[in-house]
C-alpha positions in Angstrom: -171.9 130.7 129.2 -172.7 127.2 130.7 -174.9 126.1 127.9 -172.1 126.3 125.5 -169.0 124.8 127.9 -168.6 121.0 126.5 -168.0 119.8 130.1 -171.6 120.6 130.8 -172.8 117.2 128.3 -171.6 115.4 131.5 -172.5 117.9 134.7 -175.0 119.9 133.4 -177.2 116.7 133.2 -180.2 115.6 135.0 -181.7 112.7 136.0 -179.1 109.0 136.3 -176.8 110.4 133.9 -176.3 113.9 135.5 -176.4 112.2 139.0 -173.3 109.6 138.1 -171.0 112.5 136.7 -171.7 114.6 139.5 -171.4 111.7 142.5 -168.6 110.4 141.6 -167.1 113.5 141.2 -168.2 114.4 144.9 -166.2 111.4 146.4 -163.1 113.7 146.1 -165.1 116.1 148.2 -165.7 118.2 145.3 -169.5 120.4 145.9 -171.6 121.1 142.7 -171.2 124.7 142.5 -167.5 123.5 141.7 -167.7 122.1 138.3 -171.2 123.4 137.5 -170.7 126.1 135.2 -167.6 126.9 135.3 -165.0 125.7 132.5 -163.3 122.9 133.1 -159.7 122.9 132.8 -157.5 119.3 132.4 -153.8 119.3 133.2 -152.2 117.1 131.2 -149.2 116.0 133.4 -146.1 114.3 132.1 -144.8 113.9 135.4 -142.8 110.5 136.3 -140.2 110.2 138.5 -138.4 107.8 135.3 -138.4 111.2 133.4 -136.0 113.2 135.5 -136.6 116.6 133.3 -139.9 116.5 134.7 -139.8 115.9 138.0 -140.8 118.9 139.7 -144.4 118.9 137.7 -146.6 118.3 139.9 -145.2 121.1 141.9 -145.7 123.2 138.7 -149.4 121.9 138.1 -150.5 123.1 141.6 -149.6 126.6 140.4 -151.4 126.1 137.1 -154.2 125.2 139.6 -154.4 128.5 141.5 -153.8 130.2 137.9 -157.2 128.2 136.9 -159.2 128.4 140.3 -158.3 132.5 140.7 -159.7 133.0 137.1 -163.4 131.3 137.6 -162.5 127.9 136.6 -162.3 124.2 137.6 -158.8 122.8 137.1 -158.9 118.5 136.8 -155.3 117.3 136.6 -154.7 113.7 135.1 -151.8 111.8 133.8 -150.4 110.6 130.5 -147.8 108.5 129.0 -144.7 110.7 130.0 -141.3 110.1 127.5 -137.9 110.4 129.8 -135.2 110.6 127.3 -132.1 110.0 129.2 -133.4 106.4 130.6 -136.4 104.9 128.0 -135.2 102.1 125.9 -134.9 101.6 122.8 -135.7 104.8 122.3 -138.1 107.4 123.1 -139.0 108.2 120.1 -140.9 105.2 119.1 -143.2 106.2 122.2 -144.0 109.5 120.6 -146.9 108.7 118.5 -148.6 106.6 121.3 -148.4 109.1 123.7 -149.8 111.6 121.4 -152.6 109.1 121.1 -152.9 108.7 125.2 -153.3 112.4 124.7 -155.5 112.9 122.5 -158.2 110.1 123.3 -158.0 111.7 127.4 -158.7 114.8 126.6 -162.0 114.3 124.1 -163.1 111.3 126.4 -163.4 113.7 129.3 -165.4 116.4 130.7 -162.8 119.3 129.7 -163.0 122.7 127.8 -159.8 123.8 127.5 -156.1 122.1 128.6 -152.6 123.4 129.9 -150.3 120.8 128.8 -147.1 120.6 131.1 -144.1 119.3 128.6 -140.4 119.1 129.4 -138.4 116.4 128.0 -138.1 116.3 124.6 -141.2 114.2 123.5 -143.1 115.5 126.2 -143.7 118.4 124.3 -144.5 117.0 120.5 -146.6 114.1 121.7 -148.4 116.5 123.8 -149.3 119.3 121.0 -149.7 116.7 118.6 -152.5 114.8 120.5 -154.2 118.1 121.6 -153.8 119.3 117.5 -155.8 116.0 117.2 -159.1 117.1 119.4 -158.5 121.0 119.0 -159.7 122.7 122.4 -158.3 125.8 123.6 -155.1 124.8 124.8 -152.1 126.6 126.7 -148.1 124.5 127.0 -146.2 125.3 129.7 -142.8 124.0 129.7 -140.9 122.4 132.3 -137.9 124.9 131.2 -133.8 124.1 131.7 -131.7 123.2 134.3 -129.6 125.5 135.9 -125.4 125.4 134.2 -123.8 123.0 135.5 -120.1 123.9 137.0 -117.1 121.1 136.6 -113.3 122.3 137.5 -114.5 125.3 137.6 -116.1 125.6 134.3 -119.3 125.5 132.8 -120.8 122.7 131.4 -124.2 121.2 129.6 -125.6 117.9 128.2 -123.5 118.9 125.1 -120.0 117.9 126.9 -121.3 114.4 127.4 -120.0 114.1 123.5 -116.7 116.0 124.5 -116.4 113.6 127.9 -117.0 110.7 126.3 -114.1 111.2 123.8 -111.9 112.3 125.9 -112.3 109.0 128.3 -111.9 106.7 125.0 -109.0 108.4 123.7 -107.3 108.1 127.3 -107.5 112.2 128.3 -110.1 111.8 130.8 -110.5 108.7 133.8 -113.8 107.1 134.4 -113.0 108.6 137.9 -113.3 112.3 136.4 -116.4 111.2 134.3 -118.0 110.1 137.5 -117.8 113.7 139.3 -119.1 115.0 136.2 -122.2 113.6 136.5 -123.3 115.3 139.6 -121.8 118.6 138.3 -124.2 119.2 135.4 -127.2 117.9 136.4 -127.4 120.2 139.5 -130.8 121.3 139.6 -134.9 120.3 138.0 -135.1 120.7 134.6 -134.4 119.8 131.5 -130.6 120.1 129.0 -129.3 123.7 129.7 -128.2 123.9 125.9 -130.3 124.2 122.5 -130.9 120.8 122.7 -134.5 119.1 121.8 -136.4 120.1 125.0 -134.9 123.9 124.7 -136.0 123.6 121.2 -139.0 122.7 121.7 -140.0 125.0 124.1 -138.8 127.9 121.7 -141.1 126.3 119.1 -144.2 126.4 121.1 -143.9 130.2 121.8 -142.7 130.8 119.0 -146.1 129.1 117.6 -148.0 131.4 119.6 -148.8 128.3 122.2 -147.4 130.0 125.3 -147.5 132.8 127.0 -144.3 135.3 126.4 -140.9 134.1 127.9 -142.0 130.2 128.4 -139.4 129.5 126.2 -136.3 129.8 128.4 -137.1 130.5 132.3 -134.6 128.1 133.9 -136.8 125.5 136.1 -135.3 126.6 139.2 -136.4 130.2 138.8 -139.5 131.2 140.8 -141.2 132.6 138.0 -141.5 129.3 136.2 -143.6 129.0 138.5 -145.5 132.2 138.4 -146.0 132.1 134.6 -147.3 128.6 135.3 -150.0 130.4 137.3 -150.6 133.1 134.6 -151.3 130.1 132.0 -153.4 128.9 134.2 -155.7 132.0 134.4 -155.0 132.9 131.1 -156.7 129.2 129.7 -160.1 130.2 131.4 -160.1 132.9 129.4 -159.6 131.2 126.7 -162.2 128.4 126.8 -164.6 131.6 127.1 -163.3 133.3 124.4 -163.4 129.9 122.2 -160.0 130.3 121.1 -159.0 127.1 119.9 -155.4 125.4 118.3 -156.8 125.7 114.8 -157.5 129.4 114.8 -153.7 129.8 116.5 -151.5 127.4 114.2 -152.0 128.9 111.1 -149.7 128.1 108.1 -147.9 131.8 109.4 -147.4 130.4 112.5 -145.5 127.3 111.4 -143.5 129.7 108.9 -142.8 132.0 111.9 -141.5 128.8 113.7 -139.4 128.1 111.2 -137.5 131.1 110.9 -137.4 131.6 114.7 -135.5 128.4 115.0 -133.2 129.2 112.1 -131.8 131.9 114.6 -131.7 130.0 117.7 -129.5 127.1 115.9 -132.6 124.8 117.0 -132.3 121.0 117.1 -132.3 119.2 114.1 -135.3 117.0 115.6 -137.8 120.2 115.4 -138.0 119.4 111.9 -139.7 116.1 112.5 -141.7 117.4 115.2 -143.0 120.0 113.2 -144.2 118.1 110.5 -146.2 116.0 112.2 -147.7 118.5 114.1 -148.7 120.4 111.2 -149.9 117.4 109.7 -152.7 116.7 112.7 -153.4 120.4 112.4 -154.2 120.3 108.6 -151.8 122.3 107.5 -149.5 121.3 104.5 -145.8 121.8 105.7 -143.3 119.9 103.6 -139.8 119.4 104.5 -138.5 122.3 101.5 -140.4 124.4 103.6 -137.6 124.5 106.2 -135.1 125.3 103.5 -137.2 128.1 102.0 -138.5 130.0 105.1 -134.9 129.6 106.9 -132.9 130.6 103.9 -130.8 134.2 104.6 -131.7 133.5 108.1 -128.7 133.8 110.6 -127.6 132.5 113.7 -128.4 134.8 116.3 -127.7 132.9 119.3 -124.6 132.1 120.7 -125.4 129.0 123.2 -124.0 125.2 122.9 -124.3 122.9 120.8 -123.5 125.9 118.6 -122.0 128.6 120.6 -120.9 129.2 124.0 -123.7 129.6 126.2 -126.8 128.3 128.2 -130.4 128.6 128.4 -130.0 130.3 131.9 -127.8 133.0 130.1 -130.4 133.2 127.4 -133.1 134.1 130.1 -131.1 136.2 131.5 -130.5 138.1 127.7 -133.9 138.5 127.4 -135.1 135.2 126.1 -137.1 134.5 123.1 -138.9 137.7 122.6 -134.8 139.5 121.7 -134.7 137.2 119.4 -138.3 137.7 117.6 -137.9 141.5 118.0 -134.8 140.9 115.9 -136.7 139.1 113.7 -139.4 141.4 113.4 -138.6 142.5 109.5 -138.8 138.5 108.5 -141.9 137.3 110.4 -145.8 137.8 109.8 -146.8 140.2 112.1 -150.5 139.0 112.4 -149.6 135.6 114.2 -152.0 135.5 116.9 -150.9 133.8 120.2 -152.4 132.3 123.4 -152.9 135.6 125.4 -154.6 137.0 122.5 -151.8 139.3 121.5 -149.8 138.5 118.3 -146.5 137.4 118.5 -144.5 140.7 117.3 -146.7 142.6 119.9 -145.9 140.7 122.9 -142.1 141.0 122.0 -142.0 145.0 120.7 -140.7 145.6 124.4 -137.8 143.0 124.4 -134.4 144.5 125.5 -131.3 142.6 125.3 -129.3 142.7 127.9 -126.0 140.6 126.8 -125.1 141.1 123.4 -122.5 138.4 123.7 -125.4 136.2 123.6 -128.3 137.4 122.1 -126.6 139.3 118.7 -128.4 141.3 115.8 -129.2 140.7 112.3 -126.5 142.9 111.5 -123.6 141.5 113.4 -125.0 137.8 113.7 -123.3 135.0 115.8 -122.8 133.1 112.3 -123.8 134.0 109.0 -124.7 130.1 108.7 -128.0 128.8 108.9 -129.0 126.9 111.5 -130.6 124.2 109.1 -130.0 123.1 106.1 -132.6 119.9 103.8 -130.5 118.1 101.5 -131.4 116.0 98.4 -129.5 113.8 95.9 -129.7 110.3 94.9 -128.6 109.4 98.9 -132.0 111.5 99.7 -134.2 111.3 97.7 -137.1 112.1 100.0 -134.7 114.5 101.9 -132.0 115.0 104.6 -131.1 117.1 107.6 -128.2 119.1 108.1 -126.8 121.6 110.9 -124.5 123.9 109.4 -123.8 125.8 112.8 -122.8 122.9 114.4 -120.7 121.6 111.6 -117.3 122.4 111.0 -116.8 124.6 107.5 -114.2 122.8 106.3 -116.6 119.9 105.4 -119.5 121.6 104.0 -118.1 120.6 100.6 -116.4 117.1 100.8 -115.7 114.3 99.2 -114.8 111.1 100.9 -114.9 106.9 100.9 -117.7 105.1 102.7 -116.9 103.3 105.9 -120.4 101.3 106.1 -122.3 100.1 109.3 -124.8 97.7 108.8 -126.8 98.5 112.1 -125.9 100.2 115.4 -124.5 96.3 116.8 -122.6 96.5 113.7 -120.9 100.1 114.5 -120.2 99.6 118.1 -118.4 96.1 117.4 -115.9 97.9 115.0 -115.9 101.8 115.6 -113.3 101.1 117.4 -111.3 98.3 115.8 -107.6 99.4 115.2 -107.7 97.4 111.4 -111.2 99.3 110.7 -110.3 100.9 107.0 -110.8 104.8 107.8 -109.2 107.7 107.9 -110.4 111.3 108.9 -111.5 111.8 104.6 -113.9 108.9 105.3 -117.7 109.3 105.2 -119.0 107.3 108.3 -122.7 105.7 107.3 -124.9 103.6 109.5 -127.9 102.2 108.1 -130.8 100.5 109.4 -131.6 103.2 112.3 -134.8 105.1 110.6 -138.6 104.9 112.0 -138.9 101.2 111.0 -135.2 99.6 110.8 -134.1 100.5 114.5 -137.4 100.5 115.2 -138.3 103.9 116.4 -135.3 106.5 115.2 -133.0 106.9 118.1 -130.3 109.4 118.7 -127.2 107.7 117.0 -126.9 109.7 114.4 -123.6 111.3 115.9 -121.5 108.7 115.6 -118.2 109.0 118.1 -115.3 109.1 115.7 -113.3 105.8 115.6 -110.2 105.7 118.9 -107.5 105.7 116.3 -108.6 108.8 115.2 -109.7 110.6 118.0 -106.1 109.5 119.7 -104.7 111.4 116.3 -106.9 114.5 117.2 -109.3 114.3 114.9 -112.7 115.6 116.0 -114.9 115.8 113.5 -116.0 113.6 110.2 -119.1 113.3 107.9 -121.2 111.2 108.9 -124.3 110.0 107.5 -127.4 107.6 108.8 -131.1 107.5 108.2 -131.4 108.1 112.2 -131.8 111.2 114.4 -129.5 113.4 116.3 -129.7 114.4 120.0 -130.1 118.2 120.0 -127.3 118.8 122.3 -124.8 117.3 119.9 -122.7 118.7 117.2 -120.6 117.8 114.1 -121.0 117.5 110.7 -123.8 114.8 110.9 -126.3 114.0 107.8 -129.7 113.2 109.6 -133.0 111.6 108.6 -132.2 110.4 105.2 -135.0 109.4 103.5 -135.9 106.6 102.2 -134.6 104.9 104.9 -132.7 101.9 104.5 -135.3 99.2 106.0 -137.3 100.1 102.9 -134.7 99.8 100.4 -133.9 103.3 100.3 -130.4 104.2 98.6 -128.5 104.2 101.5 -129.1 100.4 101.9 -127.1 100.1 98.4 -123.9 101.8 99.8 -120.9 99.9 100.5 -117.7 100.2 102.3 -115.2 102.4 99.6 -117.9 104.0 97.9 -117.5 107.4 97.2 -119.8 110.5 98.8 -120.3 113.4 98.2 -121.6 116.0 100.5 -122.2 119.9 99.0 -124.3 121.7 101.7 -124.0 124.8 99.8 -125.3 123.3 97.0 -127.8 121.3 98.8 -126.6 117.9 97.9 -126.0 114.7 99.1 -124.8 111.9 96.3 -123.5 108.7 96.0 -121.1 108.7 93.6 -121.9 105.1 92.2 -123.2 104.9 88.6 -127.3 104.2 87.9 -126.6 100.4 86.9 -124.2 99.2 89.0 -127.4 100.7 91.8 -129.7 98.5 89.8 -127.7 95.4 90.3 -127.4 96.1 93.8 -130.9 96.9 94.2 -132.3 93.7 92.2 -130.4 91.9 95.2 -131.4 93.6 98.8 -133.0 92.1 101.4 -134.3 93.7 104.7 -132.3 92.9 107.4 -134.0 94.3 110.4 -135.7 93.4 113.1 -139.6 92.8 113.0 -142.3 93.0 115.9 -144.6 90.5 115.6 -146.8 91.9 118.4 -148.1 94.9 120.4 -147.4 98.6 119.4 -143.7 98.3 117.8 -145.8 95.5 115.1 -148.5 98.6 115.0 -145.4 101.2 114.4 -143.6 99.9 112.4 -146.8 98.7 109.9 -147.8 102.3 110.2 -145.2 104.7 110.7 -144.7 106.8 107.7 -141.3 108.5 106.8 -139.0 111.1 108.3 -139.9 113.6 105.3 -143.5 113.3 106.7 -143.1 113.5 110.6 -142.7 109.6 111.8 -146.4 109.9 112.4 -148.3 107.0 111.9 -150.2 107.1 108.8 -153.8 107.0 110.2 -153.6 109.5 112.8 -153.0 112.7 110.3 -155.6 115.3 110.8 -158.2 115.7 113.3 -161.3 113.7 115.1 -162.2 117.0 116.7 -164.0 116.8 120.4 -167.1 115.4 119.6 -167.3 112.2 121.9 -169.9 109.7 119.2 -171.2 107.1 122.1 -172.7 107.7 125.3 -172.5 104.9 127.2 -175.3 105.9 130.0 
């Protein structure tokens, strides 16, 4: 077993080589018989105390550590870049891609053989899988999982009423007083969002991949067997490395379709979509964005949890979690997925039992008969666009409406609000300039709050349109991730203020109803208007960074360098 462990090419060694690995090893107090032999497990930690959602992870990785220790191996936990959404600037998601590359060049630069990867926030996760995709060792996720429900006049409440709040305090129905309290009401315990936001998403794809073991998805942070299935990944990744069970022979193109129709039924974020294609993409395995239309299509919504529903990811858990809703599923998925404990997918969920209906329903009597996601195209899209029927309202799946134009995000908070701002609740709201290279980085504006006028009229929802993203906690009928985006002169950088839209979701199109020439002229005449790095990784991102239809990866770290380290510096 030794001679094949790749930690052993630094402590199996003799002579200087052997004798440096192993000594400075021993400073820690750490004897041979430790890492000699034995697989080698790395922690990838994304604690930081400046990522909240993640917090309680180095309490997590010492149960990993038991998990590894009790199973015959040799756990070595070490840090990496870790993305906190709620306070990283601009955004975090410009950070995703070099954090992905922290991961990846730690783990083949290192004595490992196999890695548990702790993600919670919702980057953590992506950057995490992405960069071990990259390097392709046996590798296990366990997720931070979601806080516990937060309770505010006595009701519940999640990340997803920091929309509702933050209406209700601009249109003069709540104080800044009342906002206040709030705050310490719903973020109440470790963890990350309690609703099907990003991080809950992303945790449901990652089991739902086969990366986990069953019910990592949803156990609420605060629950002791977060930290108990923590353990169990760690013995199960021993196991692993000696069985040689590696990311390529889990993520198969099944896998990712499996993925895709499991987060049709949870009413997943709208961001999984780019996460998934990029993950794919350093796997090798060709995903395009139709794919999400064609493998979700007569899919349901099975889950009744906010921003789409009701409910939380504690009551989820406490359904029955992920494996109800696979079980449900069973008919539509490829049975033969295999997962980390060996198992395939449908076999470690034939036992599910759901336990509240209310949350959890059935194919038969679903939540919604909407889809969860819905790609777009017309001559707004041409590469594509992302849609959320479930958290839409019907009565604009099919509208028509005039263009109230933002030029950039300055541009919309300086006049959202402006009482002469020409709009009216028919208006299509578009901001521009907010994609991978024209913010830089994508960030979660997508969800424009509707203009005071309006909201003090009651109006709560409008089409709105940008090339950005959308946080997975919020709601409305928001057009996501147009592509091309309008740094690069995509279509949407032609639209102006009275232009006509057209948004058909059940058609699957998104136009701009502006003839071919008058386009032309208008095209013939752009010029870029956003900001440009002249240094340091946004220069490198935003020279690189390839379009939301293809991930927001950069463009040369698709596919794989494997583990193979080429220099040995001794």
């Amino acid at each position: 077993m030794s001679t094949h462990l790749r930690s052993q090419q630094w402590f199996g060694r003799t002579g200087k080589d052997g004798f440096i690995y192993r000594a400075w090893m021993k400073n820690q107090g750490i004897p041979d018989e430790e890492f000699r032999g034995k697989p080698v497990i790395g922690i990838c930690n994304t604690w930081s105390e400046l990522t909240p959602c993640n917090a309680h992870f180095r309490e997590l990785a010492e149960s990993v550590k038991r998990g590894v220790i009790a199973a015959g191996g040799f756990p070595v936990e070490f840090p990496v870049m870790s993305l906190g959404e709620t306070l990283m600037k601009p955004t975090a998601m410009l950070y995703r891609n070099l954090a992905s590359m922290d991961v990846e060049e730690s783990i083949r630069a290192n004595p490992v053989d196999g890695v548990v990867l702790l993600c919670g926030c919702d980057k953590t996760t992506p950057s995490l899988v992405m960069g071990a995709c990259s390097v392709n060792l046996p590798t296990i996720v366990v997720s931070g999982g979601p806080m516990l429900i937060g309770r505010y006049e006595g009701r519940d409440i999640g990340t997803s009423d920091i929309w509702r709040f933050a209406d209700a305090v601009r249109s003069g129905a709540m104080s800044q007083e009342q906002l206040t309290v709030a705050e310490a009401c719903m973020c109440r315990s470790r963890g990350h969002c309690a609703v099907m936001g990003t991080a809950s998403t992303m945790a449901c794809m990652v089991e739902s991949l086969g990366l986990t073991l069953p019910t990592n998805a949803a156990i609420p942070a605060a629950d002791s067997r977060r930290k108990v299935l923590a353990q169990y990944s760690g013995g199960r990744i021993v196991d692993m490395v000696r069985e040689d069970l590696t990311l390529s022979k889990i993520l198969t193109r099944e896998a990712f379709e499996n993925a895709i129709r499991v987060n049709a039924a949870i009413g997943g974020s709208t961001n999984f979509v780019i996460h998934l294609l990029a993950i794919a993409r350093r796997i090798g395995i060709d995903l395009s964005i139709e794919d999400f239309h064609e493998q979700s299509a007569g899919i349901p919504l099975l889950v009744n949890l906010q921003p789409s529903g009701q409910y939380f990811m504690e009551d989820f858990y406490y359904a029955g979690g992920l494996p109800v809703v696979v079980q449900a599923l069973s008919d539509r998925l490829h049975p033969g997925t295999r997962t980390a404990n060996g198992q395939t997918l449908l076999e470690n969920c034939a036992s599910a039992v759901c336990h509240r209906p209310d949350v959890i329903a059935t194919l038969e009597s679903p939540f919604k008969s909407e889809t969860g996601l819905a790609i777009l195209r017309g001559n707004l899209c041409a590469d594509g666009a992302v849609i959320k029927p479930s958290a839409a309202s019907p009565r604009l799946m099919q509208h028509t409406g005039k263009a109230v134009v933002f030029e950039n995000i300055e541009d919309y908070h300086a006049r959202v609000d402006d009482p002469s701002l020409d709009v009216d609740e028919t208006s299509v709201m578009v901001l521009k300039n907010v994609g991978p290279v024209g913010y830089p980085g994508m960030p979660e504006v997508g969800n424009m709050g509707i203009p005071r006028k309006l909201l003090e009229r009651g109006v709560t929802d409008m089409v709105r349109i940008s090339d950005g993203r959308m946080s997975g906690t919020g709601f409305g009928t928001v057009v996501l991730h147009a592509a091309p985006e309008a740094a690069i002169g995509g279509t949407l950088a032609l639209v102006q203020a009275g232009d006509l839209i057209r948004l058909d979701v059940s058609a699957r199109r998104l136009e701009l109803l502006v003839d071919e020439a008058e386009l032309e002229r208008r095209r013939a005449a752009w010029q870029p208007s956003h900001p440009v790095a002249d240094r340091g990784y946004v220069s490198l991102f935003q020279q690189h960074v390839q379009q939301a239809h293809l991930g927001a990866d950069l463009d040369f770290l698709h596919g794989s360098s494997g583990s193979e380290v080429l220099r040995d510096s001794h």
